[in-house]
N, C-alpha and C positions, 0 to 999 in steps of 0.2 A: 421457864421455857421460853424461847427464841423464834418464835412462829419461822423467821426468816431462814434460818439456821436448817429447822424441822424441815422443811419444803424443801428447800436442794440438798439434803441428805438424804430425803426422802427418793425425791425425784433420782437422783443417782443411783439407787437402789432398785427401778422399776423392770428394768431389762433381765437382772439377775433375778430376782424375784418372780419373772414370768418364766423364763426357762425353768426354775427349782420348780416351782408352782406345776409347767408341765411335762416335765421329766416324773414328779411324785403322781399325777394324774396316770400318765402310761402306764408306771410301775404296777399301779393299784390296778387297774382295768387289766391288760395286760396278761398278769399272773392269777386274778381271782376267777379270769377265765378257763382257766384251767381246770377252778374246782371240780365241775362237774364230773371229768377224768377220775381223778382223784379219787372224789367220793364214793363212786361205781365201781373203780379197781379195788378197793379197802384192803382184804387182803394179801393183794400182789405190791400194794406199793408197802404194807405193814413187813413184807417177807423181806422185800427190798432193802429196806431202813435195817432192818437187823443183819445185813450182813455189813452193816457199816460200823466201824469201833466206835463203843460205846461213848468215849470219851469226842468225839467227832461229833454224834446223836447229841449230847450234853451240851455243845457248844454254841450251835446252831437252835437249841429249843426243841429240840425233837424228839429228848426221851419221856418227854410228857404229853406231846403234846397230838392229838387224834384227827389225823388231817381228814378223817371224811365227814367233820362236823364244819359248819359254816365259821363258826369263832376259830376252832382249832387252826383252819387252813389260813385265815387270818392274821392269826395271831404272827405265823411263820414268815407273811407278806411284811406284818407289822416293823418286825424286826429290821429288815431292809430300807424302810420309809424311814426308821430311825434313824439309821446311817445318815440317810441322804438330809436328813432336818439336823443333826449331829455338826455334819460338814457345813452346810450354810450356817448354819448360827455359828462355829467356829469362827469362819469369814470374815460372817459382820462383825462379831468381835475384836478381831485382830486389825480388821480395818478402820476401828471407830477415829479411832486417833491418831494411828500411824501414817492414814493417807496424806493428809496434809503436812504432816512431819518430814515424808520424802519429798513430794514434793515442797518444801520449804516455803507452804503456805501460812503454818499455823500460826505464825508472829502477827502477819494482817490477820489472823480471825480473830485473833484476844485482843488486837487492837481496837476493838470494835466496843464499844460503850454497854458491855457485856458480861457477865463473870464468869470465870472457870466453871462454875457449877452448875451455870444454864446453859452453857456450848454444852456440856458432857448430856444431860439431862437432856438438849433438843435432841442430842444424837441417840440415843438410848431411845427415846418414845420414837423417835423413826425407822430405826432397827427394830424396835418391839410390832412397830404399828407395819411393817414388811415382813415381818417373820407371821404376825398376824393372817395375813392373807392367803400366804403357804398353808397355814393349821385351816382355813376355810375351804383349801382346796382338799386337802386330805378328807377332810370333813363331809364333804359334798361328792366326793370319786368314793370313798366307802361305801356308803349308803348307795351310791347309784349302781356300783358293780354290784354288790349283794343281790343288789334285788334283778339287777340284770339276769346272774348266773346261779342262784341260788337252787333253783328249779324246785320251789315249793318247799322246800326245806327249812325246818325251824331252827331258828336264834333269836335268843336273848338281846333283844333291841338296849335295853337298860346295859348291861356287861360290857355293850359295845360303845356305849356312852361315855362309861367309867373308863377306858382304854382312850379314849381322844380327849378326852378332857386330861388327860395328863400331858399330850404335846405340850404345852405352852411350857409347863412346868418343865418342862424335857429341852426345851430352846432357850427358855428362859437361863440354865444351867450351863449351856456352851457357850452363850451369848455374853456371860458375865465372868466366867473362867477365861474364855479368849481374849475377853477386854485387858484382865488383872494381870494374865502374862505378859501382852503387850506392852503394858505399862512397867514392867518389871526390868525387861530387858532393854538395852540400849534401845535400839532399835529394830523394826521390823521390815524386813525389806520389801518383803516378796509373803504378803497374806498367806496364800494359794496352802506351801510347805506346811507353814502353822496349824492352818484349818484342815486338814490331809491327815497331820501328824496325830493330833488331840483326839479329831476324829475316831479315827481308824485305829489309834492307839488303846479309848478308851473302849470301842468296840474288841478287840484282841483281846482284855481283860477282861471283858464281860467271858467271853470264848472258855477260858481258863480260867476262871472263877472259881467252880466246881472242880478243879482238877488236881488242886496243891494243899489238897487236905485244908490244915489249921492257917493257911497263910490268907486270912480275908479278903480278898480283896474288890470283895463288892462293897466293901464300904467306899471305894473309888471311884465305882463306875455308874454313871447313872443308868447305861443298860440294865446293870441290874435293879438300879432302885427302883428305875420304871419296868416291872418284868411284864410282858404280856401275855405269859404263859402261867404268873402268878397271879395275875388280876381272872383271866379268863377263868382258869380251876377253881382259885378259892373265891371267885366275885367279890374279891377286896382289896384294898390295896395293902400291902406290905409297908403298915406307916411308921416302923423305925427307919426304916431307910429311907421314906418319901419325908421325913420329917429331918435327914439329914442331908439330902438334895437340898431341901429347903435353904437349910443351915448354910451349906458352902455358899449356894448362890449368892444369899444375903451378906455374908464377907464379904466374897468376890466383889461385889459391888460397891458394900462403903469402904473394901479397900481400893478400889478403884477412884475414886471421887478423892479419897484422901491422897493419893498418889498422883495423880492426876493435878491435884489444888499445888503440889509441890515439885512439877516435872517442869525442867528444864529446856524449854523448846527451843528446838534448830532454829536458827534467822538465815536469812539471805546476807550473806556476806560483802 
């Protein structure tokens, strides 16, 4: 690693990282607020949800899941914080390398008495070490909303554990797919679309997962491998599919470094 490299990647990253950080804080606060509604109305909102198509209920986590329990309703917020840690790690992905590509800096940074493998590596531990900060805020707006709004009501402090401790794993997975794409394709213009598309794309799949019968396709999405309607229920985690989260990341990424050791970088002409 590139101590010098890590600092202005890092440092670049601090603005985005505060707005993600407090847009996931609102989100959390915000909606957990709500709980109390929720839990008091039980049957009026259970009557509500059923007259919604099942497949809709399915999509969203809803046909399992008991929003007048403190994890339940959670679990539904979860879902959304996904999203939005989904789209950021997409970002920094697709940005690691690409920025300096468009701007047709990256020939002065390998110019530097440096190797390919430590420019990638400081950028990776700066995106990991700003993605970090995001999972402390989730971390810290959970716990503070629960207890805000909870109103005496009992949850599983441990379940709720097991559910955040899977973020990273969860960032970690878009963080390192966004990368491998970027590197795949000529070039990336415009992050933004990339991290939008994957995003949003792989969340859509999670959506219709459950809907096309025999056609799997949670083996795709890591919505599903990280379920939070399947950790909260069963208090475990679903480790063939967390153990192929796994698996892709870790391609993803020494295919990236190998890719990367072999990519062609734009010069200023």
């Amino acid at each position: 690693m590139n101590a010098n490299i890590y600092r202005h990647e890092f440092r670049t990253k601090l603005k985005s990282v505060l707005i993600w950080s407090l847009a996931l804080l609102f989100l959390i606060v915000f909606y957990f607020a709500m709980f109390p509604v929720f839990a008091d109305q039980t049957a009026l909102m259970n009557e509500a949800l059923s007259r919604y198509p099942a497949e809709l209920r399915e999509a969203f986590g809803l046909d399992k899941t008991d929003l007048s329990t403190v994890l339940g309703f959670y679990s539904f917020i979860f879902l959304f914080c996904q999203l939005c840690l989904a789209i950021q790690s997409s970002n920094y992905g697709f940005g690691l390398v690409s920025v300096e590509e468009n701007e047709l800096t990256a020939d002065f940074l390998l110019s530097k008495p440096v190797s390919r493998t430590q420019v990638l590596t400081s950028k990776l531990l700066a995106a990991l070490t700003s993605l970090t900060i995001t999972n402390l805020v989730v971390w810290a707006s959970s716990f503070a909303a629960i207890t805000l709004f909870r109103e005496e009501r009992e949850y599983e402090a441990g379940t709720l554990v097991m559910l955040l401790l899977t973020i990273l794993i969860f960032q970690l997975f878009f963080l390192s797919v966004g990368l491998v794409i970027s590197l795949l394709v000529k070039r990336v213009r415009s992050v933004t679309p990339y991290g939008l598309g994957l995003g949003f794309g792989l969340y859509v799949l999670n959506g219709f997962s459950g809907i096309f019968g025999d056609i799997k396709l949670e083996l795709i999405t890591p919505f599903k491998h990280i379920d939070a309607t399947y950790i909260i229920t069963n208090k475990a985690y679903d480790v063939p599919l967390l153990v192929l989260n796994l698996l892709i990341t870790l391609i993803a990424l020494a295919a990236s470094y190998w890719l990367y050791n072999r990519r062609d970088i734009p010069a200023v002409s």
